[in-house]
NUGUTI-83604 format. One record per residue (C-alpha): residue in three letters; z, x, y. Coordinates in steps of 0.2 Angstrom, whole numbers. Layout:
<node aa="ALA" Z="Z" X="X" Y="Y"/>
...
END
This chain:
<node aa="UNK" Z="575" X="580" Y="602"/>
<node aa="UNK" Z="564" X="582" Y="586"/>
<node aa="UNK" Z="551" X="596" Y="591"/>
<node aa="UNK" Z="546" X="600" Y="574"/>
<node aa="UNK" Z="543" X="592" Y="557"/>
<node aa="UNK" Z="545" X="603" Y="542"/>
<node aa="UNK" Z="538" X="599" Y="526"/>
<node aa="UNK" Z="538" X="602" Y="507"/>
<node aa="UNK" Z="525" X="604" Y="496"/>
<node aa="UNK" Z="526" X="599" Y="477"/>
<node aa="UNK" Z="530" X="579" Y="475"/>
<node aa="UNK" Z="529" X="578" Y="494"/>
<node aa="UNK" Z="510" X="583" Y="498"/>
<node aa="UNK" Z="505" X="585" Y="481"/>
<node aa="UNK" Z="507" X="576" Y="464"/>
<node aa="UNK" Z="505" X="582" Y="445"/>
<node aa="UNK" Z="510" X="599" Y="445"/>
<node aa="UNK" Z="530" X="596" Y="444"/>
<node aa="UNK" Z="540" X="607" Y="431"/>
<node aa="UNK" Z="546" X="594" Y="421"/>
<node aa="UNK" Z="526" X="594" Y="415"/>
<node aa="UNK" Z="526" X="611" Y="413"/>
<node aa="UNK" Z="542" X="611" Y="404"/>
<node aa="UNK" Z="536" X="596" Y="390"/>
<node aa="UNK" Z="520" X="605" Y="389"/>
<node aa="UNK" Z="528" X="623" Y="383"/>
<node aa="UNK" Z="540" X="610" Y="374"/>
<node aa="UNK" Z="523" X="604" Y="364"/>
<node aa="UNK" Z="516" X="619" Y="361"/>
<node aa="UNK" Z="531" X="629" Y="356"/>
<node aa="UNK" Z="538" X="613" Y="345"/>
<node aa="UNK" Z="555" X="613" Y="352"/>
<node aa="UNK" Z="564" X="601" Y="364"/>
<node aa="UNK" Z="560" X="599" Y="383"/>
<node aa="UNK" Z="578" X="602" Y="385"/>
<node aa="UNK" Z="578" X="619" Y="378"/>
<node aa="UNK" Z="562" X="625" Y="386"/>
<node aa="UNK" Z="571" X="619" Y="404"/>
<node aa="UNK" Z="587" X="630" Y="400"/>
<node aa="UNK" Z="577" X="643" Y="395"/>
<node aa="UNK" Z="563" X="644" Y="408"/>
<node aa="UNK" Z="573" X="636" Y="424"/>
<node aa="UNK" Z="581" X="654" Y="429"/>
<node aa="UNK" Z="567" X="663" Y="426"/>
<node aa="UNK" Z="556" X="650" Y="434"/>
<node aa="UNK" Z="568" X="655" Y="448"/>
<node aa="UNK" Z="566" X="672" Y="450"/>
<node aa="UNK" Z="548" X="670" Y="450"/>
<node aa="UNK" Z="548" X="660" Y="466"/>
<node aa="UNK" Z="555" X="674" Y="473"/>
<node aa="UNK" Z="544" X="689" Y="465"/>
<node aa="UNK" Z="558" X="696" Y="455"/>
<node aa="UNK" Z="550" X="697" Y="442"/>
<node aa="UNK" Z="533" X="693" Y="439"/>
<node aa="UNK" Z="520" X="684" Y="427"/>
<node aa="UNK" Z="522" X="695" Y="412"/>
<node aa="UNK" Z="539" X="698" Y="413"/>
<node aa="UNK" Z="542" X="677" Y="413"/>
<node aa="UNK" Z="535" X="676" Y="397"/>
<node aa="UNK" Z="544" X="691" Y="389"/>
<node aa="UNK" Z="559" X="683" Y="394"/>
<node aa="UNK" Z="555" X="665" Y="387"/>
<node aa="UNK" Z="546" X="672" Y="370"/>
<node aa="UNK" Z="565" X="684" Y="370"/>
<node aa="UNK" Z="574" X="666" Y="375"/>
<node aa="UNK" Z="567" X="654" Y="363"/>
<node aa="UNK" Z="564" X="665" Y="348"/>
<node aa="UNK" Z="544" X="660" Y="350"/>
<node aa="UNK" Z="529" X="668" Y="344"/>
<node aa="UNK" Z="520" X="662" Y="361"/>
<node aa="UNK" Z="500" X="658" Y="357"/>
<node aa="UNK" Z="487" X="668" Y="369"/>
<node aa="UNK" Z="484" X="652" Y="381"/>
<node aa="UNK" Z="501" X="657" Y="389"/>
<node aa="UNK" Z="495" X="672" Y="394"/>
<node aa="UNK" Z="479" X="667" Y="401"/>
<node aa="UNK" Z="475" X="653" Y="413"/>
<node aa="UNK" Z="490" X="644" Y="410"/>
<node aa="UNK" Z="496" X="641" Y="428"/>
<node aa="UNK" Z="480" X="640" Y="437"/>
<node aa="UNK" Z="468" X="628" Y="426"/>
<node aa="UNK" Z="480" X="613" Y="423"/>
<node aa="UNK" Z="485" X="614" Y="440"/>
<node aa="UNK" Z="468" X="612" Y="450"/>
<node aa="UNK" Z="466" X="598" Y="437"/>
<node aa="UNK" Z="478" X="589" Y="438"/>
<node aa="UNK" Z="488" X="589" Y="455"/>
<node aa="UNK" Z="483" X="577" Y="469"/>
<node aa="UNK" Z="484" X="575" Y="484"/>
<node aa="UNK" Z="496" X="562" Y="490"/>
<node aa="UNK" Z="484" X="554" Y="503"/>
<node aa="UNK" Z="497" X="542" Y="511"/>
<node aa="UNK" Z="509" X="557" Y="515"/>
<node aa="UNK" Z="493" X="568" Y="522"/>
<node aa="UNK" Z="489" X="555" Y="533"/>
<node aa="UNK" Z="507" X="554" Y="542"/>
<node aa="UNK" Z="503" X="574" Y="544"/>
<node aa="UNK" Z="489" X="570" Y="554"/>
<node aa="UNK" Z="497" X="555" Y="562"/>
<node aa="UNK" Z="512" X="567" Y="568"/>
<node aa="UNK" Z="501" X="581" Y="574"/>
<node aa="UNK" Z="492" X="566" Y="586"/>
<node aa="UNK" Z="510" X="564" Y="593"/>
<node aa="UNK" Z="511" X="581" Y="598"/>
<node aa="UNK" Z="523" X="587" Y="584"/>
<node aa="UNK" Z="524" X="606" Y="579"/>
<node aa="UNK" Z="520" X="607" Y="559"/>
<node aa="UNK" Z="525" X="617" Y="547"/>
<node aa="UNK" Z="528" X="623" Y="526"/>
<node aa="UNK" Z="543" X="626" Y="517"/>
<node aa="UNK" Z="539" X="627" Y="498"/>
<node aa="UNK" Z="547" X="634" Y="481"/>
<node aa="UNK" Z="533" X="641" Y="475"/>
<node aa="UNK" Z="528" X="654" Y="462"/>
<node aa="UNK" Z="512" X="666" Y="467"/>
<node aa="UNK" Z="498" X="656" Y="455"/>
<node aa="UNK" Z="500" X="640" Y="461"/>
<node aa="UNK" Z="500" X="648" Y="480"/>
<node aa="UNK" Z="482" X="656" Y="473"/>
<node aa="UNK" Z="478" X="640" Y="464"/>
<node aa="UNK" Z="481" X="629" Y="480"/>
<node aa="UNK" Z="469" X="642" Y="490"/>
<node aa="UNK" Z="458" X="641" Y="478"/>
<node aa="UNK" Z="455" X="622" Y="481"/>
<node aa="UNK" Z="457" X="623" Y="500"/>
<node aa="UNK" Z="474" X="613" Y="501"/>
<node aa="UNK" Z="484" X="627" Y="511"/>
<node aa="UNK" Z="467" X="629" Y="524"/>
<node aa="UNK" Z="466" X="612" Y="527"/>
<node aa="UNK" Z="484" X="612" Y="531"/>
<node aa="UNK" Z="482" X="624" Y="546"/>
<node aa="UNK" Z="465" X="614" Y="549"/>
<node aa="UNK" Z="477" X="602" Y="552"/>
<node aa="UNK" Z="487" X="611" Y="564"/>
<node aa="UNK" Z="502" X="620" Y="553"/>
<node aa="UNK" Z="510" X="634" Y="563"/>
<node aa="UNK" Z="517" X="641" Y="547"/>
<node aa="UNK" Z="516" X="639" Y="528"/>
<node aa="UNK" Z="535" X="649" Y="522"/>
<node aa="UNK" Z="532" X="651" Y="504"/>
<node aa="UNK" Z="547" X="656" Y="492"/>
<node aa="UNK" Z="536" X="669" Y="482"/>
<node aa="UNK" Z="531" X="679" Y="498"/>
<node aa="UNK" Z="547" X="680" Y="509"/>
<node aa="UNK" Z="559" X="684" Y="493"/>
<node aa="UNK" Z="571" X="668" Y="495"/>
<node aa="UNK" Z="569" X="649" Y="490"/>
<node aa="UNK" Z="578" X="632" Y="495"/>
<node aa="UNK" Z="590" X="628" Y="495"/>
<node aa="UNK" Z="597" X="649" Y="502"/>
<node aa="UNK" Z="601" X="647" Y="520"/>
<node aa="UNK" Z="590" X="663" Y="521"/>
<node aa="UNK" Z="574" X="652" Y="520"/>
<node aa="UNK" Z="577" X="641" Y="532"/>
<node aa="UNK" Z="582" X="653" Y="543"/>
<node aa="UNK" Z="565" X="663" Y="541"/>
<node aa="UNK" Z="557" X="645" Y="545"/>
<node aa="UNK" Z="566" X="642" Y="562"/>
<node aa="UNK" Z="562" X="662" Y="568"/>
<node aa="UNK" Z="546" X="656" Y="564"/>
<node aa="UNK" Z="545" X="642" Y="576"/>
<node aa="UNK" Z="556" X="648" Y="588"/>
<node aa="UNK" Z="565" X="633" Y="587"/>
<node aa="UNK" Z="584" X="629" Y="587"/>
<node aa="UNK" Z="588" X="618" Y="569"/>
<node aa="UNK" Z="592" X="603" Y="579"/>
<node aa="UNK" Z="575" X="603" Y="584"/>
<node aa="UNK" Z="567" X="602" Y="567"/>
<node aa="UNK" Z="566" X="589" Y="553"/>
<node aa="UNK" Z="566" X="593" Y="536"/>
<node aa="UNK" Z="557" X="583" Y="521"/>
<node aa="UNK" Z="562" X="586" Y="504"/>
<node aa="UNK" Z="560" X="580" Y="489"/>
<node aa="UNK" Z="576" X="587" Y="482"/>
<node aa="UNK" Z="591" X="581" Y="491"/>
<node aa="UNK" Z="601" X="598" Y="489"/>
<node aa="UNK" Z="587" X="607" Y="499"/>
<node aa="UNK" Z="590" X="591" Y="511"/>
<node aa="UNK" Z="610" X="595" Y="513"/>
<node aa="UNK" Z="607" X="612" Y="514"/>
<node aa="UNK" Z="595" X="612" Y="530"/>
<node aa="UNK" Z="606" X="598" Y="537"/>
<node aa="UNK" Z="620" X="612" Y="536"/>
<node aa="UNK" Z="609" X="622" Y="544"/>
<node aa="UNK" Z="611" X="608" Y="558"/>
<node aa="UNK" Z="593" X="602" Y="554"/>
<node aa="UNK" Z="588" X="583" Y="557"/>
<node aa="UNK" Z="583" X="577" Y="535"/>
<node aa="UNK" Z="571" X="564" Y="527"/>
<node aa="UNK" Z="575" X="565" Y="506"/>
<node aa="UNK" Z="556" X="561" Y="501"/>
<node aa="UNK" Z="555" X="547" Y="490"/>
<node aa="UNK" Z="537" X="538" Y="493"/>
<node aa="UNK" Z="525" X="540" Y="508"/>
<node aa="UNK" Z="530" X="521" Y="512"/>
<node aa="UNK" Z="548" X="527" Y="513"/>
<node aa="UNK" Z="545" X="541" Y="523"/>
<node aa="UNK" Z="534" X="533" Y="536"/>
<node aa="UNK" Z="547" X="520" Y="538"/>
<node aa="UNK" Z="560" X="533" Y="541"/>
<node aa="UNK" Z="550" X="542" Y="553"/>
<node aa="UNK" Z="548" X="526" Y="561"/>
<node aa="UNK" Z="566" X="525" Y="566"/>
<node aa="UNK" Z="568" X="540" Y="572"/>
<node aa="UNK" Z="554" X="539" Y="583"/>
<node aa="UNK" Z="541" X="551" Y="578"/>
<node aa="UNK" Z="528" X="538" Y="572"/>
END
């Protein structure tokens, strides 16, 4: 029996501040080819989730990476403006939160994330309205050292909840993270649309 539903963050609950943006925005700026700027920046990008390296240290290594001169607004509000701008919510998927927390369901955060966004997403509330909501527990990469799809994460998450994997369900955007939680022997939704995902919560009985 499904006890606990686990979700993602970015492109699940929120919309507009995906990497691929970020990556054809660098590609823009530094005239070179989203491709490139994706190689380059993906393992980095990486390490930052998990606070091995930090801020700085990304852009040395991308200016190093891409042979670059990188201009000053990569240095300054480069994560945190465009983001408050331009992310969303996804209202039909914020709904189902409050729709599953009716039903009784424990609620929790499992997110990638790297530590200006987490600031960011403060900043605008998002991450108190969630435990408004009734989040038990928001696991985010850059704060526990390990991201999706590492066993170790989802691990961290089940302590958390005190909760056996085949109790919780996992939603994810990325179906990689989705077959590695199933390993875990998690129950798992591959988020596509709100639509979607309500009608497969539907089949399982939680809504």
């Amino acid at each position: 029996m499904i006890k606990a539903v686990i979700f993602d963050f970015g492109s699940v609950l929120v919309k507009g501040g995906e990497w691929r943006i970020i990556y054809r925005t660098i590609a823009k700026i530094l005239k070179i080819s989203p491709k490139k700027v994706r190689e380059i920046s993906k393992p980095l990008r990486e390490k930052w989730s998990k606070s091995k390296i930090d801020e700085k240290k990304f852009w040395q290594e991308l200016k190093k990476r891409a042979g670059k001169k990188l201009p000053p607004k990569f240095k300054k509000d480069f994560w945190e403006g465009p983001y408050k701008e331009k992310t969303k919510d996804v209202k039909e998927s914020w709904k189902i939160l409050k729709e599953l927390k009716k039903r009784r369901f424990r609620l929790a955060l499992l997110s990638n994330i790297i530590p200006p966004t987490v600031k960011a997403n403060k900043d605008v509330g998002r991450f108190k309205r969630l435990k408004k909501i009734g989040f038990e527990t928001l696991v985010l990469s850059c704060e526990v050292g390990c991201r999706k799809p590492e066993p170790k994460i989802y691990k961290i998450v089940l302590k958390r909840l005190n909760l056996p994997a085949k109790e919780c369900l996992f939603i994810d955007d990325v179906l990689v993270n989705i077959r590695a939680a199933k390993k875990m022997g998690m129950w798992g939704i591959h988020f596509k649309t709100p639509k979607q995902l309500r009608r497969e919560l539907i089949k399982l009985g939680l809504l």
